[in-house]
C-alpha positions as CSV (number, residue, x, y, z in Angstrom):
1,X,4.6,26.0,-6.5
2,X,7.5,27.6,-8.2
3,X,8.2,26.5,-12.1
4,X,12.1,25.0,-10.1
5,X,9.6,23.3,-7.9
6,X,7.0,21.8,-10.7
7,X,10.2,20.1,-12.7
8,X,11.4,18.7,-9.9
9,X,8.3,16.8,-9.1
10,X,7.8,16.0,-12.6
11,X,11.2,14.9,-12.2
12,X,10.4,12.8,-9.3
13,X,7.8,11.0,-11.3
14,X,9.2,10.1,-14.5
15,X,12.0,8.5,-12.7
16,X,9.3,6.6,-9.8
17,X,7.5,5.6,-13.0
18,X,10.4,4.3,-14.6
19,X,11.5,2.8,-11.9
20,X,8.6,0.7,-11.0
21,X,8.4,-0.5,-15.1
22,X,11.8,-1.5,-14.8
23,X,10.9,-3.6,-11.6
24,X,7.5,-5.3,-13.4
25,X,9.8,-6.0,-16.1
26,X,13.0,-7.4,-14.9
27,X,12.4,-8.1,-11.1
28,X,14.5,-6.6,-8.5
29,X,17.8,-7.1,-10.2
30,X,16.9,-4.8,-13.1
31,X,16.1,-1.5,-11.0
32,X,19.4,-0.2,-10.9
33,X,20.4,3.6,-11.0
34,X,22.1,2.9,-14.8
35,X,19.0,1.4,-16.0
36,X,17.3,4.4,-14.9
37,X,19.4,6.6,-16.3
38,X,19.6,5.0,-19.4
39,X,15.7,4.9,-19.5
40,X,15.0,8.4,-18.4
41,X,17.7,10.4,-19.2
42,X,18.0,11.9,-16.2
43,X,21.5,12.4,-14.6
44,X,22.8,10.7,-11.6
45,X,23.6,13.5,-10.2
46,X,19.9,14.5,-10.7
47,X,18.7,11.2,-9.3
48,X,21.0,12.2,-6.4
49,X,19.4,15.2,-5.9
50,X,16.0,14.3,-5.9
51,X,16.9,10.8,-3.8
52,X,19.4,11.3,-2.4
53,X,20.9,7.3,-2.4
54,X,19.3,4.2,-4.3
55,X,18.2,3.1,-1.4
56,X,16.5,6.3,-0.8
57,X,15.1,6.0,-4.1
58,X,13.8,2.7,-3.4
59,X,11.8,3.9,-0.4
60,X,10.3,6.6,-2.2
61,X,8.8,4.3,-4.3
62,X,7.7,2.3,-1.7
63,X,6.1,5.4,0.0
64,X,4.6,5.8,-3.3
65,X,2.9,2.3,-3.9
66,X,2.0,2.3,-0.4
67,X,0.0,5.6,-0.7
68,X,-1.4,4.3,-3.5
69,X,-2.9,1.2,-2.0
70,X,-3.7,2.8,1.2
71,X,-5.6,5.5,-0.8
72,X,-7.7,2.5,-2.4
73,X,-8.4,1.3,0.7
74,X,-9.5,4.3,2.6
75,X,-11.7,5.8,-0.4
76,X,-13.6,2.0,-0.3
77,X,-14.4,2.7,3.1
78,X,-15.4,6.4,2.5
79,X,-17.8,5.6,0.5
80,X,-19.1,3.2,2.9
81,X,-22.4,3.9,5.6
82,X,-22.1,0.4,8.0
83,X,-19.3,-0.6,9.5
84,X,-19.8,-4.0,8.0
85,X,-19.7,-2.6,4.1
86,X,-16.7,-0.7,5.2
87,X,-14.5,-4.0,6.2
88,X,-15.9,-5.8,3.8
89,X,-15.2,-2.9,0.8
90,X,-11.4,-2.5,2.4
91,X,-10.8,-5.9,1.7
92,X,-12.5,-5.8,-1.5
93,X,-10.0,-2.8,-2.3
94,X,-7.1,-4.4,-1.3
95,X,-7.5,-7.0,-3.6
96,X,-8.9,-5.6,-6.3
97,X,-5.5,-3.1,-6.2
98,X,-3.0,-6.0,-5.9
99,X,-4.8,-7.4,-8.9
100,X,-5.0,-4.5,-11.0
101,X,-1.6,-2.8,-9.9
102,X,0.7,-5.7,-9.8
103,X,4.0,-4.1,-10.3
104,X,3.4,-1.6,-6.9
105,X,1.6,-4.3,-5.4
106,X,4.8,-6.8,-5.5
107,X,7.1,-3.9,-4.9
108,X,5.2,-3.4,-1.0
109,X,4.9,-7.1,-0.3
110,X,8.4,-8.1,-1.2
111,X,10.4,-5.1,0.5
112,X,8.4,-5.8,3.8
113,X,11.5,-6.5,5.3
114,X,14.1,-4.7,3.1
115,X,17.3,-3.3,4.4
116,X,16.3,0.2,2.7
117,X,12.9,0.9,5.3
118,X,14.8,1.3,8.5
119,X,17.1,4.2,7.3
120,X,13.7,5.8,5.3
121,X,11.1,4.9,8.3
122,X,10.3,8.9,8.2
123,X,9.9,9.1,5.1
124,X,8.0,6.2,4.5
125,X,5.7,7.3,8.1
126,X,5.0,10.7,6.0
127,X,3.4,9.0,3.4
128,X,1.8,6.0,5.6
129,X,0.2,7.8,8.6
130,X,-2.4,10.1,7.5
131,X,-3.8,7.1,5.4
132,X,-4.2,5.0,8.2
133,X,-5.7,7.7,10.2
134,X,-8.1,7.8,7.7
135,X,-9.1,4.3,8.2
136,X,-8.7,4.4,12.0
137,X,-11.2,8.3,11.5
138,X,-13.3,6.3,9.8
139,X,-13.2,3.3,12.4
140,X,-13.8,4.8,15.3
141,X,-17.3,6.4,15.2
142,X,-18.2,2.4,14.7
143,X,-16.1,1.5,17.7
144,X,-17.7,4.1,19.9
145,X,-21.6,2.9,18.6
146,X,-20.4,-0.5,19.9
147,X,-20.6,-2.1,16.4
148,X,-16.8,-2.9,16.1
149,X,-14.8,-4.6,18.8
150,X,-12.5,-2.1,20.8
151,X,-9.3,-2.8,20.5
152,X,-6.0,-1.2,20.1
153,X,-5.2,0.3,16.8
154,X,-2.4,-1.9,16.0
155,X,-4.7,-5.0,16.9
156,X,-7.2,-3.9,14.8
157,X,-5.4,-3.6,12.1
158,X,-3.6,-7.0,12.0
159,X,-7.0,-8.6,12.3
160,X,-8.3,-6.4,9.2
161,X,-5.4,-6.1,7.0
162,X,-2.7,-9.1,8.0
163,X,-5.4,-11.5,6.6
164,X,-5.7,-9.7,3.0
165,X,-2.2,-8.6,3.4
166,X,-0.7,-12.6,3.1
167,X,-3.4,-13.5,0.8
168,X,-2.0,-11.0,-1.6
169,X,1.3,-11.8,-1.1
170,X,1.1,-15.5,-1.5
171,X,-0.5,-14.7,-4.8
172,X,1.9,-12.1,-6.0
173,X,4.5,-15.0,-5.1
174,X,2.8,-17.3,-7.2
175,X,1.3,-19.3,-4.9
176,X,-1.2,-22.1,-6.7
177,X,-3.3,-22.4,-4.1
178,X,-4.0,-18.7,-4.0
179,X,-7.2,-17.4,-6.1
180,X,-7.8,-13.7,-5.9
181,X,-11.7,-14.3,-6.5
182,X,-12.0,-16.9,-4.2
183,X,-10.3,-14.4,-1.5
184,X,-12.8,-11.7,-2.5
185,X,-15.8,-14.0,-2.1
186,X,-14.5,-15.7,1.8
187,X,-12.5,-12.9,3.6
188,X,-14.5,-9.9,3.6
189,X,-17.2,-11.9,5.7
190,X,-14.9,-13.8,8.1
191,X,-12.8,-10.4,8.5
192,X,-15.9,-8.6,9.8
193,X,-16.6,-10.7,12.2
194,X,-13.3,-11.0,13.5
195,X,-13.8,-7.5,14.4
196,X,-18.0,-7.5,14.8
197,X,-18.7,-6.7,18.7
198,X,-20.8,-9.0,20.2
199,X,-24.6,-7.6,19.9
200,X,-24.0,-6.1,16.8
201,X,-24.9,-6.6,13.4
202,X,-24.6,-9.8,11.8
């Protein structure tokens, strides 16, 4: 990587890092491209460069958190042997990551349906897919030994993620009801055997 190349990614950073204070710290009305400026110092015509809109800037943050998260997640499972400890560690992961990274954590759930992914879906995909073919590489030798159900990719994941997904967000919106421990001790059970084939282990 070229020295050009090396600021430019610094660059990226400072401003990502910035930008996802300025989020924690204001909510979404106080990420703006003067705020950023003022707090980095960077140019707008630098933040153009790099982002090309604030919308595009936006999604790379997104694409950020979300690698982030899903990098959590698929290192839990890594580390795991049984397909069991896996589901149960993802979930674990997830948790534990929207508990101890807030700020990126509320930035994902509350842009799930913002009017910058569409236009950014790419760019987002870049950062998203090889994550999740982690998890599905990691998966499938369970699936083919007949110890998880299956099922489409897609279906899977709604059945592993979509649980600890809402959870999370109600949480991060401040639900009451909604205890992050209390999650961690009940889901990773009833996820697994949501997806446990029938005949395998308990």
């Amino acid at each position: 990587m070229s020295p050009k190349q090396q600021r430019g990614e610094a660059t990226v950073g400072k401003v990502l890092d910035a930008a996802l204070a300025l989020y924690a710290a204001k909510g979404p009305g106080g990420l703006t491209m003067s705020a950023l400026i003022a707090e980095t110092g960077t140019s707008s015509g630098s933040l153009y460069h790099h982002f090309g809109s604030f919308d595009g800037l936006r999604a790379a943050l997104y694409a950020r958190s979300m690698g982030e998260l899903l990098d959590s997640v698929a290192a839990a499972l890594e580390r795991s042997r049984t397909a069991r400890s896996g589901v149960r560690a993802l979930v674990e992961a997830y948790l534990r990551f929207t508990q101890e990274d807030r700020p990126a954590a509320h930035f994902i759930h509350a842009s799930s349906y913002a009017d910058f992914l569409p236009p950014n879906a790419d760019r987002i995909a870049e950062a998203k897919n090889p994550r999740m073919q982690r998890i599905v590489g990691w998966l499938r030798p369970h699936v083919e030994a007949g110890t998880v159900l299956p099922l489409p990719d897609p279906l899977t994941e709604m059945l592993v993620i979509a649980p600890v997904a809402e959870t999370s967000r109600r949480w991060l919106a401040g639900d009451p009801g909604v205890d992050l421990a209390v999650a961690a001790r009940i889901l990773p059970e009833r996820i697994w055997h949501s997806v446990r084939a029938p005949g395998g282990p308990a």
